[in-house]
N, C-alpha and C positions, 0 to 999 in steps of 0.2 A: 097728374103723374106723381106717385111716388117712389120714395129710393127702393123699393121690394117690389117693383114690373117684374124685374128678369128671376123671381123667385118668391115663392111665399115666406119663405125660413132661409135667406141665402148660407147663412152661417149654420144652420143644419145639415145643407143639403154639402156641403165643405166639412162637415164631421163625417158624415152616414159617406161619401168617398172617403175619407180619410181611416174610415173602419172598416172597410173594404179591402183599402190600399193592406192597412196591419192582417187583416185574417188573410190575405195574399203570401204576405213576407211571412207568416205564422206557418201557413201551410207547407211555402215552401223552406223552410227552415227546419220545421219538423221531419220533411221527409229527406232532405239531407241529412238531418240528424241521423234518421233512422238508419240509410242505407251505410252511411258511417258506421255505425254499430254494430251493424251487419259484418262489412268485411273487416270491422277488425273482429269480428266473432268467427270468422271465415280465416282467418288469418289465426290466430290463436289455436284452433282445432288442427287446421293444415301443419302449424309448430308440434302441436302434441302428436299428432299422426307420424310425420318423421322424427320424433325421437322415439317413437315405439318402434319404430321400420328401423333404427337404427340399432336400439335393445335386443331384438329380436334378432334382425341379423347376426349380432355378435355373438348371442348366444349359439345360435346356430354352428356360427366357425368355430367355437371353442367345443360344440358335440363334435364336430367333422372331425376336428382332429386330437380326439380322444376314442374313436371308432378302432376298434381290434383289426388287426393288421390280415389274418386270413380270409374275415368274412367282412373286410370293409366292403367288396362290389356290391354284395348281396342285399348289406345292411342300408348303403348309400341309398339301390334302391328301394328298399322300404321308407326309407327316412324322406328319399324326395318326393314320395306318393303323399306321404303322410302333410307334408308341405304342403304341397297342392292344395290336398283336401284341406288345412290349415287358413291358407292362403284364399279359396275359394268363400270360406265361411267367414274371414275376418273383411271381402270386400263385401260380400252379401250385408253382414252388421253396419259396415260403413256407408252403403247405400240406402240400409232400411234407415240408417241414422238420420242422415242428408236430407231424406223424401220425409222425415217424421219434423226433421228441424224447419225444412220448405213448405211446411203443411202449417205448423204452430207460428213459424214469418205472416203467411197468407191470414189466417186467422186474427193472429195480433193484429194484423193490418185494416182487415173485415171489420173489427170490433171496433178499431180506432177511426173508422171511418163513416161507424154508424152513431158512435158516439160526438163527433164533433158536431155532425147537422143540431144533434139533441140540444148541445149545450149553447151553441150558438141557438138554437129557436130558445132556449130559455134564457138566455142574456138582453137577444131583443124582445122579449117580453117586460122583463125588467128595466127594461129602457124605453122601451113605450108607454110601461106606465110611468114611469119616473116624467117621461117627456107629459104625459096629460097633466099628470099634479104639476109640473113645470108652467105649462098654458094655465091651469086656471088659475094660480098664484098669478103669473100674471097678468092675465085677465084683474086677477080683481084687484093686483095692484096696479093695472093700470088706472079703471074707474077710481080707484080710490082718491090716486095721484092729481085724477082730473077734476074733481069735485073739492081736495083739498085747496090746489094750485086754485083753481075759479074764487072760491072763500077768500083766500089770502090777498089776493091780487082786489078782490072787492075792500076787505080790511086796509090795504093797504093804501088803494084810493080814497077811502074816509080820511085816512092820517095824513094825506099829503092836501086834501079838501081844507082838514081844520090846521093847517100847517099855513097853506096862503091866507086864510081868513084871520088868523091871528099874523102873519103878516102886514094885512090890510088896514088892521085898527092896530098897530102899532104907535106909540106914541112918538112925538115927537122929542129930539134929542139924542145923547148919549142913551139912555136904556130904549129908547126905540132902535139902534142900530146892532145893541145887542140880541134885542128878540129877532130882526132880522136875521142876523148870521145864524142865531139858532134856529130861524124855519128853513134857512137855505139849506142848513144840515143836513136838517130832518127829512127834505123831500131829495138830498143826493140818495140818504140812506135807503129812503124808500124806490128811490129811481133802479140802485143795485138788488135789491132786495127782490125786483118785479126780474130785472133781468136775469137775476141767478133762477127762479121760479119756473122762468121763460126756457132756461137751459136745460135744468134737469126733468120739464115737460119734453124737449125736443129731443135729449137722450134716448129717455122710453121710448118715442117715435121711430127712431134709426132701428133702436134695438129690436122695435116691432118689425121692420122692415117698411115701415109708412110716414117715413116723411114727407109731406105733403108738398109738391114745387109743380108750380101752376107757370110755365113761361111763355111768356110775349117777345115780340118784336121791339127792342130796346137799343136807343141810345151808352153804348157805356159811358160815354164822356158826363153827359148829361147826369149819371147815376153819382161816378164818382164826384162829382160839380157839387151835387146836395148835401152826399156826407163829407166835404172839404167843411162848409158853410155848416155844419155843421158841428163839425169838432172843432173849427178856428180858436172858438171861447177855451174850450179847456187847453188846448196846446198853448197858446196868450198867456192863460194865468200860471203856466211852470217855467216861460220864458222860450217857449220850442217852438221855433219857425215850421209851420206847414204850406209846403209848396206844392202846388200842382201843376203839373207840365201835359198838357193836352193832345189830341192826338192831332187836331186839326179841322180833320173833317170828320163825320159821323162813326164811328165804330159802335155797327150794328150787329147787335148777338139775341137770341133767343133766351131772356133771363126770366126770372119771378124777382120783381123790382123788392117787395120784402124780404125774403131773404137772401139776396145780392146784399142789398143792404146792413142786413144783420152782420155776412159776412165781412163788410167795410167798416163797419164799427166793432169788430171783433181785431180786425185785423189794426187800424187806428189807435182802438184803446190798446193794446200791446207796446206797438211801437212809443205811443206814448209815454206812456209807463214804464218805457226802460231805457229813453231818452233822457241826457241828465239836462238840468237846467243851460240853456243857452243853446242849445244843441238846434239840429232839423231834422225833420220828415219831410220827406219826399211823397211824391205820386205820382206817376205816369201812365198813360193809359196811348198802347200803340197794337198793332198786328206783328202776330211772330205765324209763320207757316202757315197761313190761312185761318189762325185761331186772334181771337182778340185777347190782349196782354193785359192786366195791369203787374204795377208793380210797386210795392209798398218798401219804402228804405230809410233807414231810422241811423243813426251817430250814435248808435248805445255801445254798450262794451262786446255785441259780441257773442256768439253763440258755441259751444266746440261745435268742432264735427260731429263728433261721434252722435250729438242728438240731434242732431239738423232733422230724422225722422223723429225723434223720442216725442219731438213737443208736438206733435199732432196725434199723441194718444192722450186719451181719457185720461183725468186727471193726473194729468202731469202737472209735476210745478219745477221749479228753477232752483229750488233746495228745500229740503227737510221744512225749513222754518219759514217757508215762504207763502203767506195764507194773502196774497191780493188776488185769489178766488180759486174758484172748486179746479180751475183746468181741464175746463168743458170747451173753452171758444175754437182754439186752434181743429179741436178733434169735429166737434161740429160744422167747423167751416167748411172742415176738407167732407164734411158729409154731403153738404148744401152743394159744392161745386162740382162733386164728383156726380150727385143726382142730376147735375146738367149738361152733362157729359164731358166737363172740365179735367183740369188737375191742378194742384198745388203743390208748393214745394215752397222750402227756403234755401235760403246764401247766406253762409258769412265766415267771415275769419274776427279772431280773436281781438279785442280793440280796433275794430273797422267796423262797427255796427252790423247789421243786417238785414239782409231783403226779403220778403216774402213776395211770392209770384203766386197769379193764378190765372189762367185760360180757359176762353170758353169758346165753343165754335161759333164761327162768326162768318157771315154771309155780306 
């Protein structure tokens, strides 16, 4: 199973809706524009029309009554025929106007209507190909990544190979315990060095949509049990009590036990790391709603709110100058657990440390 079943590109197919949703609001935005334009163009004319109705009128009253007194009757009706006919030819103009202005609307509208399919087929053009050179860049940066990462990790097991070996013939004494602590160095550095390699291989993977999670029928207790015994040594040598509090009886969930795991030693080495000397971690592993819990909780200073979500994006870190790694784990864990149909999340208030939760279904 990988994280990209319910999708081959899920974050594609979440733009290509999302550019659907905008030429929607686009469309309809434009045509409220338009028909706004319209009545205040309909509105403007209708102003000009009565103050010409109003000109005219007036003119009119000022002939009436400047008309010679014997032959006003005669004259009036000449004058109202001539109105008429006046009157007749200024609405005739006003309708040919109307029907010539409703013809050049329709038109504009025809034009604009043939025009958008256009521009839109040439935009997804543009963006299909943009999308292929997208795929084979990464296409080949993926092979690249994979072929480099294999090398490096082979490299790097040479240097931790001649690291124990000059461990081994170390001499006895003071300068033997010095070349010791310099090989214990050398294979932490190596040991991070594999890990980060391991990270931004398993990046490319999410981002492909193939993260690879293969789950079984699993003990969590049992799980959490090996990475306790596991990180004891490093929590021991900064002074940090790690506890584990058990569920009891079997708390059985469908996992992929490696990266379950990875996500426990992602989740450990954090809390570690921001636990001060003297401090503890916790562990807990119990059922909440029918899903199985654990819960990871650390005596550090403390998270705000505001980023309670922040640290589970891609490289995130904790400040500006804070380089104790790329800030792949959190964003990757919550990749690992959500492929298993889980969720994660944190807790914390300001000097009370912090917990991180995550659940899986459990049977």
């Amino acid at each position: 199973m990988t994280r990209g079943d319910k999708g081959s590109n899920p974050e594609r197919a979440e733009t290509d809706e999302s550019l659907r949703d905008e030429r929607k609001k686009a469309d309809q935005s434009l045509l409220e524009k338009q028909e706004s334009l319209e009545r205040e163009a309909d509105v403007i004319v209708d102003h000009a029309r009565e103050i010409a109705d109003a000109v005219l009128s007036e003119a009119r009253d000022k002939a009436d009554h400047n008309l010679p007194g014997e032959s006003e009757l005669r004259t009036r009706e000449i004058v109202d025929e001539e109105r008429a006919l006046e009157d007749t030819a200024i609405q005739q103009e006003r309708t040919a106007a109307d029907e010539s202005l409703r013809l050049e609307r329709e038109e504009h509208a025809r034009v604009l209507h043939r025009l958008l399919p256009l521009e839109r087929e040439r935009t997804d053009r543009h963006l299909l190909t943009e999308r292929e050179r997208s795929d084979f860049a990464i296409s080949n940066r993926d092979d690249f990544l994979g072929i480099v990462s294999h090398d490096l990790r082979n490299l790097l097991q040479g240097i931790v190979a001649s690291a124990e070996l000059i461990s081994v013939r170390a001499p006895e004494g003071e300068d033997g315990k010095h070349v010791l602590v310099g090989t214990k160095r050398i294979e932490r550095y190596a040991a991070r060095m594999v890990r980060l390699i391991g990270d931004l291989v398993d990046v490319t993977s999410i981002d492909a949509g193939k993260l690879a999670v293969t789950p079984s029928r699993q003990d969590l207790n049992a799980l959490v049990a090996e990475a306790t015994e596991t990180f004891e040594p490093a929590a021991s040598a900064q002074g940090i009590s790690l506890l584990w509090e058990s569920a009891g009886s079997p708390v059985l969930a469908d996992l992929d036990h490696d990266r379950m795991m990875q996500v426990l030693a992602n989740l450990l080495t954090n809390a570690i790391k921001f636990t001060p000397d003297g401090g503890e971690v916790s562990i807990r592993v119990g059922r909440a709603e029918g899903e199985a819990l654990c819960r990871i909780s650390d005596t550090g200073p403390g998270i705000p709110g505001g980023m309670l979500e922040s640290v589970f994006e891609r490289f995130w870190q904790v400040g500006k100058n804070d380089r104790r790694g790329l800030g792949l784990g959190l964003y990757i864990s919550r990749c690992i657990v959500e492929a298993h149909g889980g969720s994660i999340w944190a807790e914390s208030r300001m000097g009370e440390g912090s917990s991180f939760n995550f659940t899986l279904p459990c049977s």
